[in-house]
VEXRO-74202 format. One record per residue: x, y negated, z negated of N, C-alpha, C, O in turn; residue in one letter. Coordinates in steps of 0.02 Angstrom, whole numbers, always signed. Last residue first. Example, Ala and Ser with C-alpha at 12.3 -4.5 7.8 and 13.67 -1.06 7.14 Angstrom:
+--------+--------+--------+--------+---------+--------+--------+--------+--------+--------+--------+--------+------+
:  neast : nnorth :    nup : caeast : canorth :   caup :  ceast : cnorth :    cup :  oeast : onorth :    oup : rest :
+--------+--------+--------+--------+---------+--------+--------+--------+--------+--------+--------+--------+------+
:   +642 :   +112 :   -354 :   +684 :     +53 :   -357 :   +645 :     -2 :   -394 :   +670 :    -57 :   -402 :    s :
:   +660 :   +284 :   -390 :   +615 :    +225 :   -390 :   +660 :   +165 :   -390 :   +712 :   +166 :   -423 :    a :
+--------+--------+--------+--------+---------+--------+--------+--------+--------+--------+--------+--------+------+
***
This chain:
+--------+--------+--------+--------+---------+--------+--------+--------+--------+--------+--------+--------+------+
:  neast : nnorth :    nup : caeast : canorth :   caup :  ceast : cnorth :    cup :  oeast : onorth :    oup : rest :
+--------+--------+--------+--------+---------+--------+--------+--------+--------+--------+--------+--------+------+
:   +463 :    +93 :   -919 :   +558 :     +66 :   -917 :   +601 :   +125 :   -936 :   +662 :   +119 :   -938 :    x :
:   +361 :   +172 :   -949 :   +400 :    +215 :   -874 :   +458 :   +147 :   -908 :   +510 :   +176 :   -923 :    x :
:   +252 :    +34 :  -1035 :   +266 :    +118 :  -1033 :   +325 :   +121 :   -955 :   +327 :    +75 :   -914 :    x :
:   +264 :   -102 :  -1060 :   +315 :     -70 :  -1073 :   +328 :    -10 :  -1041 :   +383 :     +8 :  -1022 :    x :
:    +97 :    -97 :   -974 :   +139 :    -129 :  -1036 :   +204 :   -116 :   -999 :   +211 :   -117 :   -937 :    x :
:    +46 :    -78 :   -845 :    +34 :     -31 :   -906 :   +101 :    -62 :   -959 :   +151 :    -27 :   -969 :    x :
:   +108 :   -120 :   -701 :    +22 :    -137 :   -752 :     +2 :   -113 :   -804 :    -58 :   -121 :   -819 :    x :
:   +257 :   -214 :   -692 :   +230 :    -150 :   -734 :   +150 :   -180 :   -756 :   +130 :   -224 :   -794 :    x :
:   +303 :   -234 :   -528 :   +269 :    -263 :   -589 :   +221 :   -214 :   -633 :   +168 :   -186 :   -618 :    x :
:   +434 :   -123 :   -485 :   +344 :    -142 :   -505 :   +339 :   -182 :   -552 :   +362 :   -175 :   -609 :    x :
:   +563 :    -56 :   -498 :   +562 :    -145 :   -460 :   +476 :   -148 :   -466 :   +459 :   -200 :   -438 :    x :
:   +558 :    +68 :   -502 :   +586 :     +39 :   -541 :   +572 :    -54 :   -532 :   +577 :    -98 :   -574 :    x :
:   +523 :   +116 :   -358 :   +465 :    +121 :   -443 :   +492 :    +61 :   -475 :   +459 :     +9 :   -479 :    x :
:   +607 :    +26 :   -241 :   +599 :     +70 :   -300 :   +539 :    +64 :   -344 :   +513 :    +11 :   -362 :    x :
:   +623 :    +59 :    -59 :   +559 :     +23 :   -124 :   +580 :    +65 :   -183 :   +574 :   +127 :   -183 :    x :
:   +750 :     +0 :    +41 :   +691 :     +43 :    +17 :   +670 :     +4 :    -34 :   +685 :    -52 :    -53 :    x :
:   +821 :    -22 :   +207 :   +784 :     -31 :   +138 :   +750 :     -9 :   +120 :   +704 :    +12 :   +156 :    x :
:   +842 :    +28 :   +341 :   +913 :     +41 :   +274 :   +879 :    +36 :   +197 :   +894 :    +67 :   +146 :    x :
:   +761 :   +133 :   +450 :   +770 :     +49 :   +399 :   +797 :    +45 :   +349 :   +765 :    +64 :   +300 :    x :
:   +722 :   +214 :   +525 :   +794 :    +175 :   +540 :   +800 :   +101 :   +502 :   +825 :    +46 :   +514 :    x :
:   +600 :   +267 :   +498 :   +601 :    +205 :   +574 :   +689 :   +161 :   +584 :   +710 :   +115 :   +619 :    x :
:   +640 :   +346 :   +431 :   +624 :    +371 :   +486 :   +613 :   +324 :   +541 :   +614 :   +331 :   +603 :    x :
:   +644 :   +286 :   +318 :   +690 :    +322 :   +331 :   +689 :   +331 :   +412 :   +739 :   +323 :   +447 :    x :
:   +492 :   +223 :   +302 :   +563 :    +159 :   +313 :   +623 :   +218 :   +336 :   +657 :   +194 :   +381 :    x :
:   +445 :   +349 :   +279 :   +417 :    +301 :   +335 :   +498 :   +250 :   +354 :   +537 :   +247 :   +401 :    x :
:   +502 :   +359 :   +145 :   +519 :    +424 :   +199 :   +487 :   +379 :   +272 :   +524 :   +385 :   +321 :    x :
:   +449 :   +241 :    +69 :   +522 :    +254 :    +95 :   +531 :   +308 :   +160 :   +561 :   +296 :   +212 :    x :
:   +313 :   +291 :    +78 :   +340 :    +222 :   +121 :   +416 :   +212 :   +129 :   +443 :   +185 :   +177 :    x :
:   +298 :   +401 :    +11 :   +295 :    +405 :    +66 :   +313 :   +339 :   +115 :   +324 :   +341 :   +175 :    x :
:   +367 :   +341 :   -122 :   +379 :    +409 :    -91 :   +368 :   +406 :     +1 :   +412 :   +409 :    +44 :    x :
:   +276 :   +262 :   -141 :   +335 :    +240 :   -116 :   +391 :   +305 :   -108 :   +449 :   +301 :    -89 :    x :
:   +163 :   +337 :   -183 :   +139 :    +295 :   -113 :   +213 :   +273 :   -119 :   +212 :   +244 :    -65 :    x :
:   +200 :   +449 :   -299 :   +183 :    +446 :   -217 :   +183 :   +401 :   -169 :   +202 :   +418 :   -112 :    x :
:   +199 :   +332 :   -366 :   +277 :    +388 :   -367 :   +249 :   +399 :   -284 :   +267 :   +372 :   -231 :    x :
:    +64 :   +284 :   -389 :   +143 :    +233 :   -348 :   +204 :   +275 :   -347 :   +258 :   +252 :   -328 :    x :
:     +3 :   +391 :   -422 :    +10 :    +349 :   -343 :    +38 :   +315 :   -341 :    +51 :   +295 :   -284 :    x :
:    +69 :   +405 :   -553 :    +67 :    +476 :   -510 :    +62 :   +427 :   -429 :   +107 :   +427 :   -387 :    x :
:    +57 :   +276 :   -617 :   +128 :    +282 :   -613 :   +126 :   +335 :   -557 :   +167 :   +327 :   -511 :    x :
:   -103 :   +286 :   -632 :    -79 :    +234 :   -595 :    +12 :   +253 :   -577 :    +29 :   +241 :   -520 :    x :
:   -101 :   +391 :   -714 :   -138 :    +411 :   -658 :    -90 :   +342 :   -619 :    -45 :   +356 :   -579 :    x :
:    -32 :   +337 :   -832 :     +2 :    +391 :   -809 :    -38 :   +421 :   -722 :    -10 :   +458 :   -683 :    x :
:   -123 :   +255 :   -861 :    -68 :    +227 :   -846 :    -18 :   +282 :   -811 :    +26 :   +268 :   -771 :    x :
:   -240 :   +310 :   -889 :   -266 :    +279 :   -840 :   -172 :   +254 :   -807 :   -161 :   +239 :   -748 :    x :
:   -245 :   +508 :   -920 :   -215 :    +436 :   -951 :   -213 :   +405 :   -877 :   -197 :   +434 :   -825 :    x :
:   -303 :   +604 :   -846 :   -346 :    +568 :   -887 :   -329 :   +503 :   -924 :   -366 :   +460 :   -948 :    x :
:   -293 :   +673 :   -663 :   -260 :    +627 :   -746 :   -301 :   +588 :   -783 :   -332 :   +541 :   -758 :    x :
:   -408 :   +683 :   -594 :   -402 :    +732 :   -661 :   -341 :   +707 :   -718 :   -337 :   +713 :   -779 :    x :
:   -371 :   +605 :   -475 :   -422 :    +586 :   -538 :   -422 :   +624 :   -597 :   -437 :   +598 :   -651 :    x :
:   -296 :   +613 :   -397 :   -260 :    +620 :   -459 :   -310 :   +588 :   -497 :   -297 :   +550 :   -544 :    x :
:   -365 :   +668 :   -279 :   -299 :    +706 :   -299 :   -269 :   +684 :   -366 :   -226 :   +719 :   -394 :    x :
:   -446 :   +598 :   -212 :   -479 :    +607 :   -255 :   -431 :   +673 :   -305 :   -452 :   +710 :   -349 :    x :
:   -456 :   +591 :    -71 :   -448 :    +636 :    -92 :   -457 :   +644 :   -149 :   -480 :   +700 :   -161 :    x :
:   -480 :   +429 :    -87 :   -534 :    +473 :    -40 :   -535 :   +567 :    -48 :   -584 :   +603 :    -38 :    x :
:   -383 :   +389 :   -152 :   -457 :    +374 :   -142 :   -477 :   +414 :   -139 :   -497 :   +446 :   -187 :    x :
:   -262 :   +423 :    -74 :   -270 :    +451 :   -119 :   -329 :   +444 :   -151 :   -341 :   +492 :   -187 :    x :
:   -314 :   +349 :    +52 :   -307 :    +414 :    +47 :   -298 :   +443 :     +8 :   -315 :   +502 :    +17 :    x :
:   -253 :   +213 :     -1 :   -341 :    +230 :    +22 :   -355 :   +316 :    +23 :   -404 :   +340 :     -4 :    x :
:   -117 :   +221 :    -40 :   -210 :    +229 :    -86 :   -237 :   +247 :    -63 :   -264 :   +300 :    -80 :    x :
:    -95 :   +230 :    +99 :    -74 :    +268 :    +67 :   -129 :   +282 :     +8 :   -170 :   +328 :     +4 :    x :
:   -100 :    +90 :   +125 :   -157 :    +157 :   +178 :   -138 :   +223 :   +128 :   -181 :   +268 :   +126 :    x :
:     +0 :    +44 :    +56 :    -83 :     +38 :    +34 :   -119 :    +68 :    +66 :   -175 :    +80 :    +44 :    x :
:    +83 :    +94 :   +138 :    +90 :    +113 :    +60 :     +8 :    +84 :     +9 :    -20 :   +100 :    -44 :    x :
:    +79 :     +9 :   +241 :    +58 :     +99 :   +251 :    +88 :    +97 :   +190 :   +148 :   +102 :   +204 :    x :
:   +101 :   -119 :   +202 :    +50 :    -105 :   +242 :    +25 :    -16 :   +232 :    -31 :     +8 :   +220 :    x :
:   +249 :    -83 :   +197 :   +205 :    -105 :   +139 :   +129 :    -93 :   +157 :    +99 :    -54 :   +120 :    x :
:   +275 :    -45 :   +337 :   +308 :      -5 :   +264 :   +262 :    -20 :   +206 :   +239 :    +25 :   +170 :    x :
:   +267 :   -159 :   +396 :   +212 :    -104 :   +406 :   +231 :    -66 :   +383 :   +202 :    -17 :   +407 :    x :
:   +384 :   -240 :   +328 :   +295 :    -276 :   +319 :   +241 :   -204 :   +350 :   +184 :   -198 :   +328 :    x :
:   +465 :   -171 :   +388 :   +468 :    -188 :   +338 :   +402 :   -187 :   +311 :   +373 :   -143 :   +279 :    x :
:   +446 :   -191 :   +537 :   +442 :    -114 :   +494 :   +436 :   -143 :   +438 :   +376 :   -142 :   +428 :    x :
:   +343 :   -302 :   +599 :   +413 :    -318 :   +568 :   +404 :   -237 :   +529 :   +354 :   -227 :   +494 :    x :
:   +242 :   -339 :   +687 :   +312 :    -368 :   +728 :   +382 :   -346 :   +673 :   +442 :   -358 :   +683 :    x :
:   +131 :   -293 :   +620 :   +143 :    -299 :   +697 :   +215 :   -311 :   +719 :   +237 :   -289 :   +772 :    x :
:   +150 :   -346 :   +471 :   +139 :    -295 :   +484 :   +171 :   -261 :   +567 :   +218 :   -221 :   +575 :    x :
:   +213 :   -485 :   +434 :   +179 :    -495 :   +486 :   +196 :   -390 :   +507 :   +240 :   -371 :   +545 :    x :
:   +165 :   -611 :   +283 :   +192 :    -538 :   +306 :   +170 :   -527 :   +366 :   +113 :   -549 :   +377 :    x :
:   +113 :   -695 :   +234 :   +185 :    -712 :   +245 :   +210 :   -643 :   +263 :   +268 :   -624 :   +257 :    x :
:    -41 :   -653 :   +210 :    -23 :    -682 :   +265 :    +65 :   -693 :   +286 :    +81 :   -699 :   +345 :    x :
:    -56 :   -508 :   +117 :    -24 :    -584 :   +132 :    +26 :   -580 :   +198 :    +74 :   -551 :   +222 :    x :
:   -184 :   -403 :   +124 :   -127 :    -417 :   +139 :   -119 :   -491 :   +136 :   -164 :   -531 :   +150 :    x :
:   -282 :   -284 :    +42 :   -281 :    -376 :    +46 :   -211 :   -359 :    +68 :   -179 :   -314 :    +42 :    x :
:   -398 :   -171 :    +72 :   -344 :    -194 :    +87 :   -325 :   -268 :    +76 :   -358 :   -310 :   +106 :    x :
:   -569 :   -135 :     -7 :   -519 :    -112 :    +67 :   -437 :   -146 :    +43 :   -425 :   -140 :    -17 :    x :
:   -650 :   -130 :    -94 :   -678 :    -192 :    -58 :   -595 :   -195 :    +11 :   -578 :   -237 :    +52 :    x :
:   -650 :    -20 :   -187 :   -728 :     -58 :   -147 :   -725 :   -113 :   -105 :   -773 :   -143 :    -81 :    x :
:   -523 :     -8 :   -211 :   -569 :     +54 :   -181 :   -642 :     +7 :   -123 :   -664 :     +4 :    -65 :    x :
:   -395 :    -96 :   -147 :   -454 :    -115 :   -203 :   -504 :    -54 :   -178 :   -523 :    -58 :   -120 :    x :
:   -219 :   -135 :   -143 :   -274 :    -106 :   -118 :   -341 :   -100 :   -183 :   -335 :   -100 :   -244 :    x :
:   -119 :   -247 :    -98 :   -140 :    -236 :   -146 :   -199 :   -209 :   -126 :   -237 :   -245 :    -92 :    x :
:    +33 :   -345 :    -52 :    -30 :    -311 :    -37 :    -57 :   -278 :    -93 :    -20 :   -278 :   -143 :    x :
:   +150 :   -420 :   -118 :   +106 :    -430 :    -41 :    +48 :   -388 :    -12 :    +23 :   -397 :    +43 :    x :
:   +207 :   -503 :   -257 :   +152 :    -427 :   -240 :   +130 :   -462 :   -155 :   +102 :   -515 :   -143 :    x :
:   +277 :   -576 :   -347 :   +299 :    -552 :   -278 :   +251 :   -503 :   -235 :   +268 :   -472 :   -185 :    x :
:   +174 :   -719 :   -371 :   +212 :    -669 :   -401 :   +227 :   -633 :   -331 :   +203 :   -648 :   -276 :    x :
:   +111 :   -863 :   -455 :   +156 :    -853 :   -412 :   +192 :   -763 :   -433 :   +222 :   -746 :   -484 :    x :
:    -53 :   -844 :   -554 :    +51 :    -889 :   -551 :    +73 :   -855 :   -486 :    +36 :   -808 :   -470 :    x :
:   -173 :   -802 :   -563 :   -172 :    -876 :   -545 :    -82 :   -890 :   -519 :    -59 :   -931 :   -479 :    x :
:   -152 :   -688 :   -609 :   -168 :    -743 :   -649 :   -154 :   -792 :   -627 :   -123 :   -834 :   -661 :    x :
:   -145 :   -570 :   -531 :    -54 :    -621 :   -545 :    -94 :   -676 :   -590 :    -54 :   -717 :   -610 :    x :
:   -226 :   -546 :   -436 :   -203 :    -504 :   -471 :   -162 :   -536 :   -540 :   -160 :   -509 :   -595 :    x :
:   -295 :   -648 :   -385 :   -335 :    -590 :   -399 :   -311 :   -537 :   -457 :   -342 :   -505 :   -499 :    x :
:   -221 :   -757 :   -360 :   -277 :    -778 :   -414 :   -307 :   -695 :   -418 :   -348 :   -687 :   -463 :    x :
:   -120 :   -715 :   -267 :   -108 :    -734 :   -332 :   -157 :   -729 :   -397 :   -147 :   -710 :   -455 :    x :
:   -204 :   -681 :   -160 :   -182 :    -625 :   -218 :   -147 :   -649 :   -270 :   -138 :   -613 :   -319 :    x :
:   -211 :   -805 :   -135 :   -275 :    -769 :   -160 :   -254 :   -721 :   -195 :   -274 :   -711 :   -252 :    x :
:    -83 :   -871 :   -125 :   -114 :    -877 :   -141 :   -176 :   -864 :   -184 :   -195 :   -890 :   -237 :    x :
:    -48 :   -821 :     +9 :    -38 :    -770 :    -52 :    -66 :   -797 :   -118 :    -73 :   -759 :   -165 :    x :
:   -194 :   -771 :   +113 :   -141 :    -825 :   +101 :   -115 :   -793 :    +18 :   -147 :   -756 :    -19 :    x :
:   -239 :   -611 :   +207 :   -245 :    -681 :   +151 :   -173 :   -729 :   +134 :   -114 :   -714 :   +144 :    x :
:   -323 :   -500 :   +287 :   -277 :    -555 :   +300 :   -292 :   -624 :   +238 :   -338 :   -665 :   +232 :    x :
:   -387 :   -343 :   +235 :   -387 :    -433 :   +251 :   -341 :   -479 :   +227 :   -323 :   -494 :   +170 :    x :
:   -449 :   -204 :   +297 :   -400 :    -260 :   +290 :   -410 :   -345 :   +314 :   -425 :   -382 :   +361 :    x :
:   -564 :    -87 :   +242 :   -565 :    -162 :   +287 :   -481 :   -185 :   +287 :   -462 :   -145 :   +243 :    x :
:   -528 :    +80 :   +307 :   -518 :     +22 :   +242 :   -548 :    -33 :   +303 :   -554 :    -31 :   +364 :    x :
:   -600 :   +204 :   +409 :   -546 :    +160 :   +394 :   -565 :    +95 :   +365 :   -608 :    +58 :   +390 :    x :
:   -671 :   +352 :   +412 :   -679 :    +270 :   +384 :   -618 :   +244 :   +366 :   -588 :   +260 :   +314 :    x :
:   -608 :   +476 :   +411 :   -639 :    +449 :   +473 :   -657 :   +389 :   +450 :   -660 :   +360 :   +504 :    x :
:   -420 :   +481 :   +360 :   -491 :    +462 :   +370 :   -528 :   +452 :   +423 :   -506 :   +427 :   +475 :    x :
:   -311 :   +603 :   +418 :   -336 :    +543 :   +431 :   -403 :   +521 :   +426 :   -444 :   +533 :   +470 :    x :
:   -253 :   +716 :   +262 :   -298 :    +711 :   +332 :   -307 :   +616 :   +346 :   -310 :   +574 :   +301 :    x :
:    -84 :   +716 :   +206 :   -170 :    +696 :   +205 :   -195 :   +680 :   +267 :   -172 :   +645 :   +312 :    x :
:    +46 :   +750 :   +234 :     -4 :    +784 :   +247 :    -69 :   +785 :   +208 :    -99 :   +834 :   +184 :    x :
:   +152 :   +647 :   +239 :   +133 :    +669 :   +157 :    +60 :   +748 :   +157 :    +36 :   +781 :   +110 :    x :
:   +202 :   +636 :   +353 :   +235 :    +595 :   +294 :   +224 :   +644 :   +244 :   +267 :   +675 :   +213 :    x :
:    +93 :   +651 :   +444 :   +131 :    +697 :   +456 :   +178 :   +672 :   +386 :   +189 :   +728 :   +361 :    x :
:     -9 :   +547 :   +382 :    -26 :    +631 :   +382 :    +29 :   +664 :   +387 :    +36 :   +709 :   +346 :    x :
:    +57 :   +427 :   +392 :    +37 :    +460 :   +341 :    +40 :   +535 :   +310 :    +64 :   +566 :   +263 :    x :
:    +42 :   +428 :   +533 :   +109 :    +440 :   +524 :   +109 :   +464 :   +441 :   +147 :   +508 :   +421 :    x :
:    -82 :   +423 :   +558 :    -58 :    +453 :   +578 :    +13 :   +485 :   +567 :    +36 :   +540 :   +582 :    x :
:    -83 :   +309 :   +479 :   -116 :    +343 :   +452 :   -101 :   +405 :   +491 :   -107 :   +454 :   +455 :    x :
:    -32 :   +201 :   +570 :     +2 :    +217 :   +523 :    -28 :   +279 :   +468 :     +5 :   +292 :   +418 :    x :
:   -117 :   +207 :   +701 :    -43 :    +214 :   +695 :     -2 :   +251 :   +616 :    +36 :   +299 :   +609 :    x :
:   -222 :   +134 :   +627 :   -210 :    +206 :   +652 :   -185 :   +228 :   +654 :   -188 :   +282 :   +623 :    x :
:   -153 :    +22 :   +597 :   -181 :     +70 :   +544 :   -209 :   +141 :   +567 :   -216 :   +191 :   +532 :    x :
:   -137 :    -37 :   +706 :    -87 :     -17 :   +696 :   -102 :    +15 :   +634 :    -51 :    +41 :   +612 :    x :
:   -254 :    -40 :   +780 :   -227 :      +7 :   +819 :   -159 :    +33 :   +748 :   -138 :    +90 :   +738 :    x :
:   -300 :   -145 :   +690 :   -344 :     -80 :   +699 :   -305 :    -34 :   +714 :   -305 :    +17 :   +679 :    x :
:   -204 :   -250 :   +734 :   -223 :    -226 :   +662 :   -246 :   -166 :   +660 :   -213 :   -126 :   +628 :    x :
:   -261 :   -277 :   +869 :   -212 :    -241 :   +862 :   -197 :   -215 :   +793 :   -178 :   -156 :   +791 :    x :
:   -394 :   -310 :   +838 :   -382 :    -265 :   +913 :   -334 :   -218 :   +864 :   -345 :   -165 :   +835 :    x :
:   -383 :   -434 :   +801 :   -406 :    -378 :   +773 :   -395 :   -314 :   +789 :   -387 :   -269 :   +748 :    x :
:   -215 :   -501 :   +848 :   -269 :    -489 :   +858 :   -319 :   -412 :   +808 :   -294 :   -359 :   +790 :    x :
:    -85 :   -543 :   +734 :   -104 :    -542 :   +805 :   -212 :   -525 :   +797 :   -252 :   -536 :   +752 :    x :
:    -41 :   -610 :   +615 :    -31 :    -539 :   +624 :    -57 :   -515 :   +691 :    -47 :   -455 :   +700 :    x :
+--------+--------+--------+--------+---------+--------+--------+--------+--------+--------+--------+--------+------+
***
């Protein structure tokens, strides 16, 4: 994904583009991100098996990206990238903690965070988008 340098610049970048997207302020603490083999997010999230998930945001411990993604060189991959900068800001605002069902709080930031990663993909001239509908469902059955 290139240099630290540039990772940094391009989560600025994209938190900037956040704000004007969805109008959340730009953190002054920016997430860790870390570069992983998919592998790891296999074993973190996916039980060990093979699954399609390329990023995955964690309050306490920042950003996991897979490595088969190259954020820097591809909209696509910094579409996914800024849909987990996306958490972090719903984090930090603290905008849908008052849902009290844990499955209905989780469905409110993924309506949002591919909300705002499509309108991102719209705007950089990228034909593809992200449906709700295509999640590996973390709440049973519930939203089919």
């Amino acid at each position: 994904m290139g240099s630290n340098n540039t990772l940094v610049e391009l989560v600025a970048e994209l938190f900037t583009a956040i704000k004007l997207l969805s109008g959340y302020p730009v953190p002054d603490i920016l997430p860790e991100v870390h570069v992983v083999p998919p592998t790891q997010i296999h074993s973190m999230l996916c039980k060990g098996k093979p699954c399609g998930i390329k990023a995955f945001y964690l309050p306490d411990r920042g950003i996991f990206v897979s490595d088969t993604v190259d954020p820097s060189q591809d909209t696509f991959a910094r579409s996914i990238l800024l849909h987990e900068l996306v958490h972090h800001v719903q984090h930090l605002s603290g905008r849908f903690d008052r849902i009290g069902d844990q499955c209905d709080r989780w469905f409110s930031k993924e309506r949002e965070a591919y909300q705002v990663q499509n309108a991102y993909l719209q705007d950089q001239g990228e034909r593809r988008r992200f449906a709700l509908d295509s999640l590996p469902f973390m709440c049973g059955d519930r939203g089919k």
